[in-house]
Structures are given as structure tokens and as C-alpha cells.
Gaussian input, Z-matrix of N, CA and C with variables (Angstrom, degrees):
# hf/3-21g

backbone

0 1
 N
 C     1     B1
 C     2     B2     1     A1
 N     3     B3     2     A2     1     D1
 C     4     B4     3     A3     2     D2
 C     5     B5     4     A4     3     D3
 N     6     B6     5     A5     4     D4
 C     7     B7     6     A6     5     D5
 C     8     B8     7     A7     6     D6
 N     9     B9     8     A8     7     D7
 C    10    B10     9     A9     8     D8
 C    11    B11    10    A10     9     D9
 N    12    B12    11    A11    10    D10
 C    13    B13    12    A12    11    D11
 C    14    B14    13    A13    12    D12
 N    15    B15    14    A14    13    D13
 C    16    B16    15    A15    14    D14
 C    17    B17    16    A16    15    D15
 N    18    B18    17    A17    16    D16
 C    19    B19    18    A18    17    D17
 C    20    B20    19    A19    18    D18
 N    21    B21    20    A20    19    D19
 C    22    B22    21    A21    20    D20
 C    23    B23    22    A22    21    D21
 N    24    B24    23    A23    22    D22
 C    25    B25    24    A24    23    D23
 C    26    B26    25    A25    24    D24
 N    27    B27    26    A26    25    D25
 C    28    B28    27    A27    26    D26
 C    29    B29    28    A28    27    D27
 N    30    B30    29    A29    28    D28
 C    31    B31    30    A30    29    D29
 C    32    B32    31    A31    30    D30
 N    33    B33    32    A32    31    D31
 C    34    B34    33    A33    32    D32
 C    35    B35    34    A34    33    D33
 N    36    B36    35    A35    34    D34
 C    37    B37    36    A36    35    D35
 C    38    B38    37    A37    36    D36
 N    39    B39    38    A38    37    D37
 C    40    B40    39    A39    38    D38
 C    41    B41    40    A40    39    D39
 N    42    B42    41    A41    40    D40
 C    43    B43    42    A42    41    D41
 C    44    B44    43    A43    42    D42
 N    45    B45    44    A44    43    D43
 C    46    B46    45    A45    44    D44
 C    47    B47    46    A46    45    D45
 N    48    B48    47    A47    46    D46
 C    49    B49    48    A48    47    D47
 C    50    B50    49    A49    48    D48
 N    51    B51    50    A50    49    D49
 C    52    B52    51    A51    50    D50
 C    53    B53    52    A52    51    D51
 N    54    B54    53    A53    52    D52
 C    55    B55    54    A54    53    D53
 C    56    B56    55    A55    54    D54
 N    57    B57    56    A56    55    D55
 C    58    B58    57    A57    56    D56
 C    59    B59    58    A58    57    D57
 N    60    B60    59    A59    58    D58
 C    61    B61    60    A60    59    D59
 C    62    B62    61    A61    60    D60
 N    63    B63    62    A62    61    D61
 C    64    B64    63    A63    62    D62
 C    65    B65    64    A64    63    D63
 N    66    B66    65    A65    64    D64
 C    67    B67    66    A66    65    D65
 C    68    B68    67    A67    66    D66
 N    69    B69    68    A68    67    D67
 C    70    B70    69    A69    68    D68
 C    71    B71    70    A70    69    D69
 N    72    B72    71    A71    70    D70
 C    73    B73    72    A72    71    D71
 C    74    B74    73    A73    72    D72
 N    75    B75    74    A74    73    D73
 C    76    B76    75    A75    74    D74
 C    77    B77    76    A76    75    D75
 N    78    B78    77    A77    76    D76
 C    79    B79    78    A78    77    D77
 C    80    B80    79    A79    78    D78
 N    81    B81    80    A80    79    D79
 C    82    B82    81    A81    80    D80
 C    83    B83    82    A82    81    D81
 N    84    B84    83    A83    82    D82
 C    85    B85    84    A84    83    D83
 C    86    B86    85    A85    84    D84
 N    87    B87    86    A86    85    D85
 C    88    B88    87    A87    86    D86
 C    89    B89    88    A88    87    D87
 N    90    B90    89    A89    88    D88
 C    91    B91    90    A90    89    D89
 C    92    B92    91    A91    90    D90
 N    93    B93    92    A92    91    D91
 C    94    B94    93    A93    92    D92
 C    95    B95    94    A94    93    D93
 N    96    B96    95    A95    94    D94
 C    97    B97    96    A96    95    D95
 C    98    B98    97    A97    96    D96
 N    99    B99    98    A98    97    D97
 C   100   B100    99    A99    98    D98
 C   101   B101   100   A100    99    D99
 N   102   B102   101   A101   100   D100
 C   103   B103   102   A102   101   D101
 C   104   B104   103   A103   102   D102
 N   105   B105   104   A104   103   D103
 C   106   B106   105   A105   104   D104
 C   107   B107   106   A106   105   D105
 N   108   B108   107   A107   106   D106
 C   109   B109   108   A108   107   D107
 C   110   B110   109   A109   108   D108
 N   111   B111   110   A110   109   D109
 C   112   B112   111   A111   110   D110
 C   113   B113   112   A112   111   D111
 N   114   B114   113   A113   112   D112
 C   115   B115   114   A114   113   D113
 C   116   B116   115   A115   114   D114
 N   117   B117   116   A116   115   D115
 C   118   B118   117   A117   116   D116
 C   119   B119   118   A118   117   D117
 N   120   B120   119   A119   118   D118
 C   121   B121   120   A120   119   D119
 C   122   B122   121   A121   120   D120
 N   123   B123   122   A122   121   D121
 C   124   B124   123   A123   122   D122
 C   125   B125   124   A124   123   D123
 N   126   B126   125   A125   124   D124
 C   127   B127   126   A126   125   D125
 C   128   B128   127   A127   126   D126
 N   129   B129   128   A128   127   D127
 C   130   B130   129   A129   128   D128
 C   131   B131   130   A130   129   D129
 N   132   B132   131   A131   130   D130
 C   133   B133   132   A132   131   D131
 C   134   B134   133   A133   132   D132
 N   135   B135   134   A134   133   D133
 C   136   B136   135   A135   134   D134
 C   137   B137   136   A136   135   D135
 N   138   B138   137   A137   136   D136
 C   139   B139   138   A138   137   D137
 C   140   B140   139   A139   138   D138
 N   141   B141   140   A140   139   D139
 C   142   B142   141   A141   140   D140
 C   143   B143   142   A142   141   D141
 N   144   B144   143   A143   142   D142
 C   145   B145   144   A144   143   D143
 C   146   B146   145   A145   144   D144
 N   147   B147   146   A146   145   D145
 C   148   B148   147   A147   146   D146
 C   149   B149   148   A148   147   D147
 N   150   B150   149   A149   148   D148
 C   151   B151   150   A150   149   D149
 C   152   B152   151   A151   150   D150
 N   153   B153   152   A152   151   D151
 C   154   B154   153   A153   152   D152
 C   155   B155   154   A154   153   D153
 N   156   B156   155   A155   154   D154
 C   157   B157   156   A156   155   D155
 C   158   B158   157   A157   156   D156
 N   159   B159   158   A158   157   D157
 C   160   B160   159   A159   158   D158
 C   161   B161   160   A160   159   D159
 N   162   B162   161   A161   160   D160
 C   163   B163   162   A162   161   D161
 C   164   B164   163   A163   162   D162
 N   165   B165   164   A164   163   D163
 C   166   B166   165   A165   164   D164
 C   167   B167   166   A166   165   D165
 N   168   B168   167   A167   166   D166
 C   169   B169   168   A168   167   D167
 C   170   B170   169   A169   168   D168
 N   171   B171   170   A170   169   D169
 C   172   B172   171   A171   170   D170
 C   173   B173   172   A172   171   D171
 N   174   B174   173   A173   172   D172
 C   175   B175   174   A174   173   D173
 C   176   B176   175   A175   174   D174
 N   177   B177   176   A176   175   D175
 C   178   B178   177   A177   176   D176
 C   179   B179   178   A178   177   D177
 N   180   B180   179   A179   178   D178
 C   181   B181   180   A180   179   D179
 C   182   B182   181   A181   180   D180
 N   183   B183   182   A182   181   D181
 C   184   B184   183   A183   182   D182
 C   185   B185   184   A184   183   D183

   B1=1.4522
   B2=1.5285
   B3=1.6955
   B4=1.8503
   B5=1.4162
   B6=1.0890
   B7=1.3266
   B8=1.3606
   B9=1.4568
   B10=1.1928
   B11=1.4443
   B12=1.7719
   B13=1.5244
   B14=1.4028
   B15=1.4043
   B16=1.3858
   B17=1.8312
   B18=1.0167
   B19=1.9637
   B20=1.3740
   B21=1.5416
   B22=1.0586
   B23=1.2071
   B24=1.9084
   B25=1.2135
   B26=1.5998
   B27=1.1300
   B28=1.5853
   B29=1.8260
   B30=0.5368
   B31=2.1025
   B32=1.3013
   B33=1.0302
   B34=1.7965
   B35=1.7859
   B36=1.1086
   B37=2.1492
   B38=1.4894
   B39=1.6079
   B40=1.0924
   B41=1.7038
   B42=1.8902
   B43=2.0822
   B44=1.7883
   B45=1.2585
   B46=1.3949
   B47=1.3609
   B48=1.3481
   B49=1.6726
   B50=1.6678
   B51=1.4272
   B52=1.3685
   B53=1.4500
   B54=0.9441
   B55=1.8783
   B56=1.8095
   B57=1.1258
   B58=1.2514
   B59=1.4847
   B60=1.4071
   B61=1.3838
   B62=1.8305
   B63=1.0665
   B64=1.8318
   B65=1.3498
   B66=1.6776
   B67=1.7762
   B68=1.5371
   B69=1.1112
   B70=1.3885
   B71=1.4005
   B72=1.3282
   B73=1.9817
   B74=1.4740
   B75=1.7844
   B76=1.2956
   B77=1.5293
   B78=2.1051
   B79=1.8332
   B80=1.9455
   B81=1.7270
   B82=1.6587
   B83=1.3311
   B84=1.3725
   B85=1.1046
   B86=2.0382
   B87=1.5967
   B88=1.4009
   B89=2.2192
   B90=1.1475
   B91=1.6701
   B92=1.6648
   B93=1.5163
   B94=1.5598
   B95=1.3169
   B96=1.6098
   B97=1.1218
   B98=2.1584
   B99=2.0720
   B100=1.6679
   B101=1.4791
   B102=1.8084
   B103=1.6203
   B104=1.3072
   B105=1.7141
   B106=1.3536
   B107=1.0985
   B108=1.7725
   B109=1.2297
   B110=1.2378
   B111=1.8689
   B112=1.5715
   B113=1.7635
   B114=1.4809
   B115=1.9378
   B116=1.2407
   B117=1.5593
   B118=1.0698
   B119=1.5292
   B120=1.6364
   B121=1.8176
   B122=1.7681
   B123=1.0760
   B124=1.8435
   B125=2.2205
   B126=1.2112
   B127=1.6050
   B128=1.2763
   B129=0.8929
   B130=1.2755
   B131=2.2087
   B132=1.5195
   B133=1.7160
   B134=1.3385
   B135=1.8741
   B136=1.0008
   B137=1.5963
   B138=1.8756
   B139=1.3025
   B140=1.2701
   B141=1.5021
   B142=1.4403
   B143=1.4499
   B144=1.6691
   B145=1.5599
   B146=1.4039
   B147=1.7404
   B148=1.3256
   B149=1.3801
   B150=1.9031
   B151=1.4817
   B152=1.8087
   B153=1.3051
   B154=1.2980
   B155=1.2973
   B156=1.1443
   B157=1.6778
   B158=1.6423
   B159=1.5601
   B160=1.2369
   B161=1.1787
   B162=1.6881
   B163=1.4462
   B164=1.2454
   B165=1.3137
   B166=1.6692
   B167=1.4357
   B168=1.3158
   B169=1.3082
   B170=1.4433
   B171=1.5044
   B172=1.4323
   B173=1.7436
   B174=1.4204
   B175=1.4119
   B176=1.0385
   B177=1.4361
   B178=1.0743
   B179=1.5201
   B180=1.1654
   B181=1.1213
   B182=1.9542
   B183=1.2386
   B184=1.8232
   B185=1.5213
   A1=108.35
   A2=108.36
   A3=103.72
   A4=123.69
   A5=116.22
   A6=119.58
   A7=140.62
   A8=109.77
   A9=124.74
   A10=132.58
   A11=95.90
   A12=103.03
   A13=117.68
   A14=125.85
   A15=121.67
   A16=116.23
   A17=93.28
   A18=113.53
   A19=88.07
   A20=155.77
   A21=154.71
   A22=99.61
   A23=154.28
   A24=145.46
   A25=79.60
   A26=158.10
   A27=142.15
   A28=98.87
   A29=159.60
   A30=147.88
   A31=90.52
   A32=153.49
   A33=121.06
   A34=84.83
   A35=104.76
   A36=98.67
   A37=94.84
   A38=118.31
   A39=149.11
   A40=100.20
   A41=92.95
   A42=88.04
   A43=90.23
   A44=135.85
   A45=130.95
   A46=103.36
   A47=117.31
   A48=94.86
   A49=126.52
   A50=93.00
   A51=105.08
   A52=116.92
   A53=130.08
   A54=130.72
   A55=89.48
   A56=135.18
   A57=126.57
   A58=109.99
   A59=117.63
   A60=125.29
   A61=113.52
   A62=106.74
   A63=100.95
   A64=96.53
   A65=110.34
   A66=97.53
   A67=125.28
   A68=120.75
   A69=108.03
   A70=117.42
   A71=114.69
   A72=121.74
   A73=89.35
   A74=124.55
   A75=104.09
   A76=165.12
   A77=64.40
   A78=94.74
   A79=101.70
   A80=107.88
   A81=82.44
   A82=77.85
   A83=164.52
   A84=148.53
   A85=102.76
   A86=113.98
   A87=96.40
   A88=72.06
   A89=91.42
   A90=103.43
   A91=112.21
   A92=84.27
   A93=93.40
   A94=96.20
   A95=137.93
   A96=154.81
   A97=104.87
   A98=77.97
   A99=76.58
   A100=137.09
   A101=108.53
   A102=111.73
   A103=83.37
   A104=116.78
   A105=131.37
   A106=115.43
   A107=108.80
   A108=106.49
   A109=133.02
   A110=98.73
   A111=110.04
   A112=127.18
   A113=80.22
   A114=71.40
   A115=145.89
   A116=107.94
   A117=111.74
   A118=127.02
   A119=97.27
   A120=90.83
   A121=96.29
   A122=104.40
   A123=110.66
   A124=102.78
   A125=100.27
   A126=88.93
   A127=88.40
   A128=158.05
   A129=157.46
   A130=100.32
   A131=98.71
   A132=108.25
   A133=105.54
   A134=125.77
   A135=134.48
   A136=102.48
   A137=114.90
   A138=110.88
   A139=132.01
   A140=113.88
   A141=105.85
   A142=122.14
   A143=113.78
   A144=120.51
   A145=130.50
   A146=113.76
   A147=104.18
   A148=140.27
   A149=96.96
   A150=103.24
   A151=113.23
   A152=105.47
   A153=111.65
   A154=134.38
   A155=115.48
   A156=134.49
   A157=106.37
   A158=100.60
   A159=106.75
   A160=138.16
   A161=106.57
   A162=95.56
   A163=137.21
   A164=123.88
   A165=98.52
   A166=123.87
   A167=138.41
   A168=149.69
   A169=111.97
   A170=115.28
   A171=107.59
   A172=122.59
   A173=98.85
   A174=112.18
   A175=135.46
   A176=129.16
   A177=132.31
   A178=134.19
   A179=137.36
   A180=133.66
   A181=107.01
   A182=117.56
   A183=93.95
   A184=71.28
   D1=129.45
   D2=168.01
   D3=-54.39
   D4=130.97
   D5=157.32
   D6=-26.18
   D7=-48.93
   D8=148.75
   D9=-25.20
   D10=-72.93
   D11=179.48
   D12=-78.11
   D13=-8.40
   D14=164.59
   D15=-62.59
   D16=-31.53
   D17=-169.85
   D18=-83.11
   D19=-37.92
   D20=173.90
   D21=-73.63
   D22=-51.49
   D23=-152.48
   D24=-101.76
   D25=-10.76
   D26=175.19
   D27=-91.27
   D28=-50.86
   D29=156.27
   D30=-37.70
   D31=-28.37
   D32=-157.94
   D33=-113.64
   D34=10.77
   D35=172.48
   D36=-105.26
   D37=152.67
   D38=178.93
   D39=-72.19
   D40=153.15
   D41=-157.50
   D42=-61.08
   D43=-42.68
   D44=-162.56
   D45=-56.20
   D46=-25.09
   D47=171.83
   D48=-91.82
   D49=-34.94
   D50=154.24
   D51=-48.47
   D52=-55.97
   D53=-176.41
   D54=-61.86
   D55=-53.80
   D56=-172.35
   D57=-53.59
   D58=-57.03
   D59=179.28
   D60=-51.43
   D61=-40.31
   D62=179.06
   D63=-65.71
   D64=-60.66
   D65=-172.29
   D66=-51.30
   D67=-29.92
   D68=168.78
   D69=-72.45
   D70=-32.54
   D71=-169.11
   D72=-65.04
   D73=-48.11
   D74=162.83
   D75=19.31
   D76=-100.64
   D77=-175.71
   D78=-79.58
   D79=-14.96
   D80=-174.44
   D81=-90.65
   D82=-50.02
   D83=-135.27
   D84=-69.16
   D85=-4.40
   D86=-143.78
   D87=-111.76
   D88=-49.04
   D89=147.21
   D90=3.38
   D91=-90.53
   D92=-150.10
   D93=-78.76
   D94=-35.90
   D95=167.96
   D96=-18.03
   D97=-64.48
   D98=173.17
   D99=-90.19
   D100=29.99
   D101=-172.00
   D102=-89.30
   D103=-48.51
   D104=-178.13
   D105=-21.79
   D106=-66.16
   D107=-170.05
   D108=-80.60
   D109=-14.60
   D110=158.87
   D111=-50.58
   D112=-55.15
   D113=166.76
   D114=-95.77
   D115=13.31
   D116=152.50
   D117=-99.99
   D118=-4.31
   D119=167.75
   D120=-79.47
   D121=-37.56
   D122=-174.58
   D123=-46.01
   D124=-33.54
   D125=-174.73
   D126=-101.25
   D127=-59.88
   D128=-159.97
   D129=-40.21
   D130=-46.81
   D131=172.67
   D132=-44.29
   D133=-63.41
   D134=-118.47
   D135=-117.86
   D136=-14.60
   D137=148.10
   D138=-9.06
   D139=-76.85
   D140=-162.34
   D141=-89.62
   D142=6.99
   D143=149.90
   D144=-90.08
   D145=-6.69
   D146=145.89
   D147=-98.15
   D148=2.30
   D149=166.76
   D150=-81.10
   D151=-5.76
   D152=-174.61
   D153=-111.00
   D154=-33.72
   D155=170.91
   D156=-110.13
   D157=110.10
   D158=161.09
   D159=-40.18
   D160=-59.26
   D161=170.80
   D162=-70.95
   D163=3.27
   D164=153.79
   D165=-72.32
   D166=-8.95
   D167=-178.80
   D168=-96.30
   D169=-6.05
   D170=-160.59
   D171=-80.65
   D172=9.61
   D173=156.00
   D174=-100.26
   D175=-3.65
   D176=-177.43
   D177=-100.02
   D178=153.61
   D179=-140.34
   D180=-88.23
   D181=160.18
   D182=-162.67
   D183=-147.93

């Protein structure tokens, strides 16, 4: 669905649904926000054992 017409069918909803609709856009926005930062703290860990031990890399193409 456009963006647009969602922002046009959210004004013709009552504020209780509207207040419902931000809190969820929210919670997935806060969501995905923190998978993000999960996997980049996750490589950020694991850096300096693939700069260091070959074999975890030893399949990959160079």
C-alpha cells in the first residue's frame, strides 16, 4: 500500500485508533532498529577472530 493513501485513510480514523497506530509503527520501528544493532554489535564481536584464524574464512573466495 502507498504511503500516501495510508496518511489519507489514518485522518478519517478516530484519535484512539490513530494513538494505536503510532504505538505499534513505534514498537516495530524500535524492533527492527534493535536487530540492526544486534548484528552489528554481533560482527563488530567477531572481527578480530576472522582477522585472525584462518579457518573460519577458509571458504571463501579471495
Amino acid at each position: 500500500m502507498e504511503a500516501a493513501l495510508i496518511l489519507r485513510e489514518i485522518v478519517k480514523l478516530p484519535l484512539s485508533d490513530k494513538m494505536l497506530i503510532l504505538e505499534k509503527t513505534i514498537k516495530s520501528m524500535r524492533k527492527e532498529a534493535g536487530k540492526k544493532r544486534s548484528l552489528a554489535d554481533g560482527a563488530k564481536a567477531l572481527l578480530e577472530d576472522y582477522k585472525t584464524d584462518k579457518e573460519l574464512v577458509a571458504f571463501t573466495w579471495s
